[in-house]
C-alpha positions in Angstrom: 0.0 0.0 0.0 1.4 3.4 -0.9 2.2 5.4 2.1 0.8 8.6 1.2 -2.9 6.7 1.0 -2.2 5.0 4.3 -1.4 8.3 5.9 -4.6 10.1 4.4 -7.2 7.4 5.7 -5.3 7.7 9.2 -6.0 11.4 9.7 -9.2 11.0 7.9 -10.9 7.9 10.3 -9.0 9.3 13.4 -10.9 13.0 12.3 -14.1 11.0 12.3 -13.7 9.9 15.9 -12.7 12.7 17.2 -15.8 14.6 15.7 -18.0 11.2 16.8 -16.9 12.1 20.6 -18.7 15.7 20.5 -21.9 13.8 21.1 -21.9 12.4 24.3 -24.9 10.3 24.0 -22.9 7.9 21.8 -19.9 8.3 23.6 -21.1 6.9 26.9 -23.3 4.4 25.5 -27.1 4.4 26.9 -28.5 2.6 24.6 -29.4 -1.5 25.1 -31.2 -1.7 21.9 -28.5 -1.9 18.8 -30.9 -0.4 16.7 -31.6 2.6 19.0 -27.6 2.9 18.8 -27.0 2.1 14.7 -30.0 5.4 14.5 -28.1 7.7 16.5 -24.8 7.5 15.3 -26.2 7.5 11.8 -27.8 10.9 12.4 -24.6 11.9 14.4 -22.9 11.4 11.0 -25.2 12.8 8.5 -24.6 16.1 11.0 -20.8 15.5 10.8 -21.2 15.8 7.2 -23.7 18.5 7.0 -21.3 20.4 9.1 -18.1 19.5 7.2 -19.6 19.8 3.5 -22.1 22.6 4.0 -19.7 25.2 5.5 -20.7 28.4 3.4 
């Protein structure tokens, strides 16, 4: 694997987390019910990119 590509998804997927940890509720895990869980970090990341590609 080229190294440039490897060091590009690094700093891109550790980004990720590091914006995933600015909402707590998935964070500290309330949730029992996976589905519950799967829901809210999909709307956590349609906001992630709402944020990141909707800047204007």
């Amino acid at each position: 694997m080229d190294a440039v590509i490897f060091e590009e998804r690094f700093r891109t997927t550790e980004r990720v987390f590091g914006w995933e940890d600015k909402f707590r509720r998935l964070l500290l895990r309330f949730e029992r019910i996976s589905q519950v869980r799967y829901t809210l970090k999909t709307l956590a990341y349609t906001i992630i990119n709402l944020w990141h590609y909707c800047r204007g």
